[in-house]
C-alpha positions as CSV (number, residue, x, y, z in Angstrom):
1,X,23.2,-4.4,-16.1
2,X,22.2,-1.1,-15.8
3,X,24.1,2.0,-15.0
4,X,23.9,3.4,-11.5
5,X,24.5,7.1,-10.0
6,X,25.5,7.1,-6.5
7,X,25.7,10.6,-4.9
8,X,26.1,11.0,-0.7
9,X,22.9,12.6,0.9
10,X,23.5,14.8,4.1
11,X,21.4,13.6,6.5
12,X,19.5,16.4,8.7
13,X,18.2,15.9,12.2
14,X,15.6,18.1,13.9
15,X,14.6,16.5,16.8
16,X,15.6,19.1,18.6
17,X,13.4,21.5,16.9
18,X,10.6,19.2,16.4
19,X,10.0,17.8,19.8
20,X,7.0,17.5,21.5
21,X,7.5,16.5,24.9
22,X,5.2,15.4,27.8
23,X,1.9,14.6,27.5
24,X,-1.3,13.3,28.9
25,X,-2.4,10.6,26.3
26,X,-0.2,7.1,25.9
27,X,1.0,7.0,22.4
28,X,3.3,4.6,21.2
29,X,6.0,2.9,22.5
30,X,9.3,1.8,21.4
31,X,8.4,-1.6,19.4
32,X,8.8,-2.7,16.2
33,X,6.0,-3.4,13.5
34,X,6.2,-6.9,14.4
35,X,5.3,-6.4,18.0
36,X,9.6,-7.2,19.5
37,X,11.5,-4.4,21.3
38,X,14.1,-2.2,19.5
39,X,17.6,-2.4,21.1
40,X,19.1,1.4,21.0
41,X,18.8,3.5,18.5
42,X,19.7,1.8,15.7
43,X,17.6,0.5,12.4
44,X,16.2,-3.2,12.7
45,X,16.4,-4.6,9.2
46,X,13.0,-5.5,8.6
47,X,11.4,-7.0,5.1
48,X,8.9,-5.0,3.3
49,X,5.1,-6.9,2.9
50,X,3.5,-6.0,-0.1
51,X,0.3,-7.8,0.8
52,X,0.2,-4.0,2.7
53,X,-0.2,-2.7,-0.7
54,X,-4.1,-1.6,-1.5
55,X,-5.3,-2.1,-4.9
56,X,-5.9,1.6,-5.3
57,X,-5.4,3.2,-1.4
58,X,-2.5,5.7,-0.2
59,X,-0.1,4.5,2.2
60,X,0.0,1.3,4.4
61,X,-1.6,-0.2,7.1
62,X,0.4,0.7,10.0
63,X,0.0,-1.5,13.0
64,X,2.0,-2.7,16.9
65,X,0.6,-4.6,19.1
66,X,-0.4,-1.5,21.5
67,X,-2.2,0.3,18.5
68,X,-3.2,1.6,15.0
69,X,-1.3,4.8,13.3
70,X,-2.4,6.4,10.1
71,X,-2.4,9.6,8.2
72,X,-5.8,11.4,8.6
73,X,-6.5,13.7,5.6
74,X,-9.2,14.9,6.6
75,X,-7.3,16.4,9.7
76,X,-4.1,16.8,8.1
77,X,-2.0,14.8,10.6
78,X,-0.8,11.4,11.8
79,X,-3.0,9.8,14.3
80,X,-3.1,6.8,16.6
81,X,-5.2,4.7,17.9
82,X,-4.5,3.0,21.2
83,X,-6.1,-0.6,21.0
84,X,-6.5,-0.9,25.0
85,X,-8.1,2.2,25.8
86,X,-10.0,3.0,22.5
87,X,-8.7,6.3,22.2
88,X,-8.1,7.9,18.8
89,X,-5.4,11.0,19.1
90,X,-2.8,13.1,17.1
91,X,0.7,11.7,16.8
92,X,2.1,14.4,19.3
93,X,2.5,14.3,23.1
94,X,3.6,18.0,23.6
95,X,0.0,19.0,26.3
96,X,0.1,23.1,24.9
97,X,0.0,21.8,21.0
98,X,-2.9,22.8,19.1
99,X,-2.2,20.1,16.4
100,X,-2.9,22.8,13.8
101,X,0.1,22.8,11.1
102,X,2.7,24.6,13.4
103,X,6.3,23.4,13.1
104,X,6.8,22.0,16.2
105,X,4.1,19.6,16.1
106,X,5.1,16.0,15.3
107,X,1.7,15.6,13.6
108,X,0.6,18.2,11.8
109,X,3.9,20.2,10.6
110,X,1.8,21.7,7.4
111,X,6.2,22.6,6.0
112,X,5.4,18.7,4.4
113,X,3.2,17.9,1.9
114,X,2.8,14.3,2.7
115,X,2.9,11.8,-0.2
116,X,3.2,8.1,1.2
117,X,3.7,6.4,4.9
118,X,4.9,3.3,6.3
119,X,6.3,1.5,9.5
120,X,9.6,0.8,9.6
121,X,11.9,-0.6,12.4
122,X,10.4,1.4,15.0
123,X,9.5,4.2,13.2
124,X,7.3,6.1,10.4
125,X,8.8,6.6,7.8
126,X,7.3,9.2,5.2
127,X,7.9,10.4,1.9
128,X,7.0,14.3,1.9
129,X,7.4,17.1,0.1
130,X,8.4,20.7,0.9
131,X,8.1,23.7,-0.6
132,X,10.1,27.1,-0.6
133,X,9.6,30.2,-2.3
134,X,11.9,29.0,-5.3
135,X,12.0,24.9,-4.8
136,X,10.5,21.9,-4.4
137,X,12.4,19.6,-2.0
138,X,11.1,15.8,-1.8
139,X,12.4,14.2,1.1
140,X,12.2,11.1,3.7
141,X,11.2,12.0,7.1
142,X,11.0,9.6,10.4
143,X,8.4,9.7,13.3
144,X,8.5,8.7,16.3
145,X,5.8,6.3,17.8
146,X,5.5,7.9,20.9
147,X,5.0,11.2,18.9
148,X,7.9,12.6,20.5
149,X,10.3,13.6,17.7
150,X,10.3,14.3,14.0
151,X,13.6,14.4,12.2
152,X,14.7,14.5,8.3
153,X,16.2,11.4,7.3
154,X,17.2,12.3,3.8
155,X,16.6,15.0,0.6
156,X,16.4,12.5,-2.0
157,X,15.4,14.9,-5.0
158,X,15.5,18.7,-5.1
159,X,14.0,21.0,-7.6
160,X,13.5,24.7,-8.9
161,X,10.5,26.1,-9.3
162,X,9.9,27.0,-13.0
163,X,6.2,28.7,-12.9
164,X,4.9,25.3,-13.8
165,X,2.4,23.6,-11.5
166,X,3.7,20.3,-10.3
167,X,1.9,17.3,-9.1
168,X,3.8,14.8,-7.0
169,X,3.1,11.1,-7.0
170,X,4.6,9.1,-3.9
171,X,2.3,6.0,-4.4
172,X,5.5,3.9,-5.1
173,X,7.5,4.2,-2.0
174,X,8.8,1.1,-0.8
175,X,11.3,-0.1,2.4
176,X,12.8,-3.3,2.3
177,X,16.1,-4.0,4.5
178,X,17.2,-0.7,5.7
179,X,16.5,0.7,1.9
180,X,14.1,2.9,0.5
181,X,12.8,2.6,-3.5
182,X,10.9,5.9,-4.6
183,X,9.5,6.4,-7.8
184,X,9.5,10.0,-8.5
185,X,6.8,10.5,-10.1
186,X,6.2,14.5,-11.2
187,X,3.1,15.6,-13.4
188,X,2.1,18.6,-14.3
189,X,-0.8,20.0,-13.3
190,X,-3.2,18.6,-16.2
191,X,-1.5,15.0,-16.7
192,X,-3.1,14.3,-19.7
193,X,-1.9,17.4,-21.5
194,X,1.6,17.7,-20.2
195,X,4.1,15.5,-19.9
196,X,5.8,14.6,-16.4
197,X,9.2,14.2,-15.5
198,X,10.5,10.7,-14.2
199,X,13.2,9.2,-12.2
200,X,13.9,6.5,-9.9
201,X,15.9,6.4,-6.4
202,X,17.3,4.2,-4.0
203,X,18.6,5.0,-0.7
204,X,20.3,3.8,1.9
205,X,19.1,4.3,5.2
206,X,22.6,3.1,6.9
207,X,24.9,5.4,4.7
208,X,22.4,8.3,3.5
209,X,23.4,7.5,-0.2
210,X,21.0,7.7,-2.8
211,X,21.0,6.0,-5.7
212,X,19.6,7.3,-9.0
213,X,18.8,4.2,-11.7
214,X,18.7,6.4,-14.3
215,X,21.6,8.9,-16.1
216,X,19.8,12.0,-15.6
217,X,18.3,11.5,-12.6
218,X,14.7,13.5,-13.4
219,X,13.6,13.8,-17.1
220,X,10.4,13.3,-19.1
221,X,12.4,10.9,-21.0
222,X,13.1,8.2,-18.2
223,X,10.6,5.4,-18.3
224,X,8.2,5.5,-15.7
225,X,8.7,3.2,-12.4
226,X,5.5,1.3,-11.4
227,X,4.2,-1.6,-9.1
228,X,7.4,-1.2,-6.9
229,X,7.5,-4.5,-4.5
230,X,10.2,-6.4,-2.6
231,X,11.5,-9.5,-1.4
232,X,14.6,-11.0,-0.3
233,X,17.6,-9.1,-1.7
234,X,15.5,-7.5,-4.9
235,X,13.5,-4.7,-5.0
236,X,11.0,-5.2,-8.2
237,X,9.4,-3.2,-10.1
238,X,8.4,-2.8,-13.8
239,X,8.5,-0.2,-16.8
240,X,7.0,0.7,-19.6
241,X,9.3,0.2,-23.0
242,X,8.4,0.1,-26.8
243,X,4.5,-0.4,-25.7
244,X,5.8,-3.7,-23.6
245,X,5.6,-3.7,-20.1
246,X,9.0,-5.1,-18.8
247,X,9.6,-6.2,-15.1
248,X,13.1,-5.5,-13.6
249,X,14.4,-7.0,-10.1
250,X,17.4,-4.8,-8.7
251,X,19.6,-6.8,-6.2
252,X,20.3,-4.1,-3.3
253,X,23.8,-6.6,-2.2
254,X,25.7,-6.8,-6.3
255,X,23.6,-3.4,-7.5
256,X,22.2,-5.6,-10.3
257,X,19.4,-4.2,-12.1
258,X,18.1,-7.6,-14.8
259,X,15.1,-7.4,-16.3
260,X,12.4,-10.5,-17.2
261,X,10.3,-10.8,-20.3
262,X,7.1,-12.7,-19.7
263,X,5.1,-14.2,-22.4
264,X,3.0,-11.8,-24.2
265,X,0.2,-9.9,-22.1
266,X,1.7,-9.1,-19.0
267,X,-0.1,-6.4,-17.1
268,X,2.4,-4.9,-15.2
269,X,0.4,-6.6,-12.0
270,X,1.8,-8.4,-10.2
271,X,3.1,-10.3,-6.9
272,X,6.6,-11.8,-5.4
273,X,5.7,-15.4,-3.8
274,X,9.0,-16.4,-2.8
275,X,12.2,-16.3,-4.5
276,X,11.7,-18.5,-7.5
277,X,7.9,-17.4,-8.7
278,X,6.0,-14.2,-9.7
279,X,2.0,-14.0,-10.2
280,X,0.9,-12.1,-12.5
281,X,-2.4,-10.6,-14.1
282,X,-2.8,-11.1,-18.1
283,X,-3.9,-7.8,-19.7
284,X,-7.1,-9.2,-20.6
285,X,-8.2,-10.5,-17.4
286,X,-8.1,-13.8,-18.8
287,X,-5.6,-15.6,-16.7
288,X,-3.2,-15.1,-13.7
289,X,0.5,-16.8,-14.9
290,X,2.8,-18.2,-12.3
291,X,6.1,-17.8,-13.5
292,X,8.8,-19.6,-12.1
293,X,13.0,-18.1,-12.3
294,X,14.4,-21.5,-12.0
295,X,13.2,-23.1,-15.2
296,X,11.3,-19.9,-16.7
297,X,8.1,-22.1,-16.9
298,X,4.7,-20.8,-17.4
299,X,1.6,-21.5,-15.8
300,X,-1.6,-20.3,-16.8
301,X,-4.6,-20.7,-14.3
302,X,-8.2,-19.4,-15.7
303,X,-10.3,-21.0,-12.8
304,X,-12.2,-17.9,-11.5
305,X,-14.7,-20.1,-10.1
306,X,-16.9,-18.2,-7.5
307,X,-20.7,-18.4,-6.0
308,X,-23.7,-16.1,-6.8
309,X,-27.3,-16.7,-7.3
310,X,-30.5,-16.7,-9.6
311,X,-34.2,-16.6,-8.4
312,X,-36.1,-20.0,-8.5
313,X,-39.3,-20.7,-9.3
314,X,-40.7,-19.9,-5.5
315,X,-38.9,-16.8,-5.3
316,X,-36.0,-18.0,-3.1
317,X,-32.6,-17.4,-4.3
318,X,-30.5,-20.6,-5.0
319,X,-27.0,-21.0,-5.3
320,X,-24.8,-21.3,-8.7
321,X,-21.3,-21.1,-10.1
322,X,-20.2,-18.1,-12.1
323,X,-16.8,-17.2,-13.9
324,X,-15.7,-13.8,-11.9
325,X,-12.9,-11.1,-13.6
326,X,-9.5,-10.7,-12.0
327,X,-9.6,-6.8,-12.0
328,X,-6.2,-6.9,-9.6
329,X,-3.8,-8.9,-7.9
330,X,-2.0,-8.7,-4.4
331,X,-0.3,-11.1,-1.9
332,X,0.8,-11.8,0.5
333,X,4.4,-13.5,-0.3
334,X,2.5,-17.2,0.3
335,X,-0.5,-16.9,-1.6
336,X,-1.5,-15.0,-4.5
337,X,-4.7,-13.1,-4.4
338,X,-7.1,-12.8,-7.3
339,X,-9.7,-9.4,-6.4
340,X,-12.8,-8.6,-8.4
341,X,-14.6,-5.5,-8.5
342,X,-17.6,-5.1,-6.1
343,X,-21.3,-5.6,-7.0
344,X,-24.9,-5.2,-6.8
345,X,-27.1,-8.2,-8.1
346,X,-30.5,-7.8,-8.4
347,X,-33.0,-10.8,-10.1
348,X,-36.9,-10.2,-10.0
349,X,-39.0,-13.6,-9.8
350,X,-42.0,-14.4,-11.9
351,X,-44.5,-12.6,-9.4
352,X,-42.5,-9.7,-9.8
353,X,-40.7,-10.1,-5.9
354,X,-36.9,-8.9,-5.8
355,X,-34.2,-10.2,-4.4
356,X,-30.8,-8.0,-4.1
357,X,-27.8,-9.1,-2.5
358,X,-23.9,-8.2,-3.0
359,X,-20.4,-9.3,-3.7
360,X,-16.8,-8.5,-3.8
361,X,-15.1,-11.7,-4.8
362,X,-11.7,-13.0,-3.4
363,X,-9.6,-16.0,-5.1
364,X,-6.6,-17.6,-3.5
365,X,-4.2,-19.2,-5.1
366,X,-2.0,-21.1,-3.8
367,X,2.3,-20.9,-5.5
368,X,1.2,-23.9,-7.6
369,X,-1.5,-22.1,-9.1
370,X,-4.4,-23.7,-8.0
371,X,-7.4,-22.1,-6.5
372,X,-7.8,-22.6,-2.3
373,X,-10.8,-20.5,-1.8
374,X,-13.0,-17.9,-3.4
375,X,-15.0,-15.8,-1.2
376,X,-17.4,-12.8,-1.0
377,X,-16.0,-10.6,1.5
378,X,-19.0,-8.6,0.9
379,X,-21.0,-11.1,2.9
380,X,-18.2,-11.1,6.2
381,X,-18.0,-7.0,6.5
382,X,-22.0,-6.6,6.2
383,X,-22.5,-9.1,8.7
384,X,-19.6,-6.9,10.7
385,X,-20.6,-3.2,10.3
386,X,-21.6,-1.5,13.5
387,X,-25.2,-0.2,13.9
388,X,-25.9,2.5,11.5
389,X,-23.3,2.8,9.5
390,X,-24.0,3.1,5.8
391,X,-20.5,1.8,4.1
392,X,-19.6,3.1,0.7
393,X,-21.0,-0.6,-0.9
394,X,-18.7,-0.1,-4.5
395,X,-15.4,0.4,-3.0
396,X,-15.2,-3.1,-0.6
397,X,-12.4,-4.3,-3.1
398,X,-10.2,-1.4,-3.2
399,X,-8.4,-1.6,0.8
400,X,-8.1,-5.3,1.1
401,X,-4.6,-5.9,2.2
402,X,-3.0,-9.2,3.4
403,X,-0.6,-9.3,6.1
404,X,0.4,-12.6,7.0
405,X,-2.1,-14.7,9.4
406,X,-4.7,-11.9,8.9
407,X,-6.4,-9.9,6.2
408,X,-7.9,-6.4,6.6
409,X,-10.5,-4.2,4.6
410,X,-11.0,-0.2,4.7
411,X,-14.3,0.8,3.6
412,X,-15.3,4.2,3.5
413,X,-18.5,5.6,4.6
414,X,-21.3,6.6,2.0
415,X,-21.9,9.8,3.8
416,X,-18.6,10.7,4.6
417,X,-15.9,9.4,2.5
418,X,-12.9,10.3,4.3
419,X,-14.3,8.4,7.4
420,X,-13.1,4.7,7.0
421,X,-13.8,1.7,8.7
422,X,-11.1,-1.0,9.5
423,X,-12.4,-4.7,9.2
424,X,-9.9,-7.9,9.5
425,X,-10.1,-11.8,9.7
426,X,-8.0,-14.9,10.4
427,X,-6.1,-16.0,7.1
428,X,-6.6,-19.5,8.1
429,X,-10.8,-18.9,8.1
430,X,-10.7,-17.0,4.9
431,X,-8.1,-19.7,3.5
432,X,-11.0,-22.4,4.6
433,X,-13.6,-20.2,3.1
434,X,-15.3,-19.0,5.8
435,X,-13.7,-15.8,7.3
436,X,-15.6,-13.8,9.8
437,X,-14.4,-10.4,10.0
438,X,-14.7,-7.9,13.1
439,X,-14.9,-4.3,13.2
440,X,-11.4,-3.2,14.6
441,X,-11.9,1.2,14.4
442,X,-12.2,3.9,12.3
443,X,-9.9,6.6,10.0
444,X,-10.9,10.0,9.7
């Protein structure tokens, strides 16, 4: 078991200072991210999804049943978007606020860098980072949905500024039953050239302690903490060690930290289905393994079985099988979710006639590891985009995220790439191989 360094945090609130009150636009209200009603004040223990994981996006899908929040870089704030009414505004309901970085807007308070986002029990919770004239502080802040209040929840890391450019990572921040797991990640400013510091934490939203996992807490020694995921009483997560990638599960009830070695070739991705299995990606592409904890069996499964097409005689396109490349993984804690990378086919007949079309391949998988469905998503989001719109075609794979009985996609404009359109579908259609995804609004 690994050792453990426990140290009490002193947990700051500002709502005071940071409220925004009044207001003409309804923002959120107080529900949880699964749509029931928070009693009081206090933290409903909720379990993290990591189907809300993107293959290569910042931050999560943040959804209620009233509306849509996310972080708009573009603007520099968190927004909302009310699902009745259609309107897209900033996370603050103080009328005089001009949304532009001052500190008492919920929003757009430019003291935080922000690094990574999520829902939580009522709340947003974000991992930020602030700045002084001699420190670097990185911190956990909380929201409120009705953009009312911003308080600090915890400093989880501090700091001093050395003259050295620092680049902070927060893509591995992950809440799971009233805990957080942060990877703190720190490069410097060319990564390739220097070397970063690294460190782990844990804390405790109930008690304000953090835990560090490793005996300094921040060094450019400590193995770097990647693919951070949850479910049930483990947070998981894998490292690097003697050029093997190594996963680890840390039990958040004993403060157990045991580590798994797979057969040779494990990627470092991955996903939790259930308590007894892990999917994961070879590092050749050449197989996803199911692994199952209560016998420590195996499986391989290689069927990458998917649709395309070749130009007949006539100059129609016809339909054949082709062997497709697991570039990533995700899931959904059911089903495992084999992505490809998106794709422009092109085949010219005899008379010289062309014929284009596109896909961005999805396998299921089902905890057995047999194949359910493989589908083009390509095919659902074309037939969904509003009139002229011109998506960013390459980049359909990246936002696919799976939460539960539906699946959504964020595609980026060609024109604007900081302008992205939300698509989503029925698990149970895209399960039976024909999803039909809808338009639901637009980041930017």
């Amino acid at each position: 078991m690994r050792k453990v360094f426990v140290t009490v945090v002193t947990i700051v609130c500002l709502s005071g200072l940071m409220a925004c009150s009044g207001g003409k636009d309804k923002l959120g209200t107080g529900q949880n991210s699964d749509g029931t009603q928070v009693v009081g004040n206090g933290l409903l223990s909720e379990d993290y999804r990591q189907g809300n994981a993107s293959a290569e996006l910042d931050g999560y899908l943040m959804r209620t049943e009233q509306g849509y929040y996310y972080y708009s870089k573009s603007r520099k704030g968190f927004r909302y978007y009310d699902i009745t009414t259609g309107k897209d505004m900033f996370l603050c309901n103080k009328p005089e606020c001009k949304h532009d970085g001052n500190a008492f807007c919920v929003a757009t308070n430019e003291n935080y860098t922000v690094l990574n986002y999520c829902l939580y029990s009522n709340r947003i919770y974000v991992y930020a980072m602030e700045e002084t004239d001699t420190q670097y502080h990185l911190k956990v802040l909380s929201l409120a949905l009705d953009g009312s209040e911003l308080n600090e929840v915890a400093t989880v890391l501090t700091l001093e500024k050395t003259g050295r450019k620092l680049v902070f990572d927060g893509k591995n921040f992950c809440i799971h039953r009233d805990n957080i797991m942060i990877a703190l990640d720190i490069k410097g400013e060319n990564e390739y050239k220097d070397k970063g510091l690294c460190g782990t934490a844990i804390l405790d939203l109930n008690t304000g302690n953090v835990i560090y996992m490793d005996e300094e807490v921040i060094a450019s020694d400590n193995p770097e903490t990647k693919e951070v995921h949850a479910y049930g009483d483990y947070f998981y997560y894998y490292q690097r060690v003697k050029k093997k990638n190594v996963l680890h599960r840390y039990n958040i009830v004993t403060g157990m930290d045991e580590t798994h070695k797979f057969q040779p070739g494990f990627s470092g991705l991955y996903v939790v289905l259930g308590e007894n299995t892990i999917a994961y990606l070879k590092t050749n592409l050449s197989a996803i393994c199911f692994y199952y904890y209560d016998t420590g069996e195996t499986i391989e499964c290689t069927d990458f079985t998917g649709e395309t097409f070749f130009l007949d005689d006539n100059g129609e396109l016809q339909p054949k099988e082709i062997n497709y490349i697991p570039e990533r993984i995700n899931g959904d804690g059911t089903y495992a979710y084999a992505v490809d990378f998106s794709e422009i086919h092109t085949e010219v007949g005899k008379n010289g006639e062309e014929k284009e079309w596109r896909e961005s391949y999805v396998i299921a998988y089902g905890e057995d590891g047999k194949k359910i469905a493989a589908v083009n998503i390509a095919k659902g989001i074309d037939e969904a985009v509003p009139e002229g719109v011109n998506l960013f075609y390459w980049v359909y794979w990246m936002g696919v995220r799976f939460l539960g009985e539906e699946i959504y996609a964020e595609v980026p404009e060609k024109e604007n790439r900081e302008r992205f359109h939300v698509f989503k579908c029925k698990r149970s259609d895209f399960l039976a191989g024909e999803p039909k995804f809808e338009h639901v609004f637009v980041m930017e």
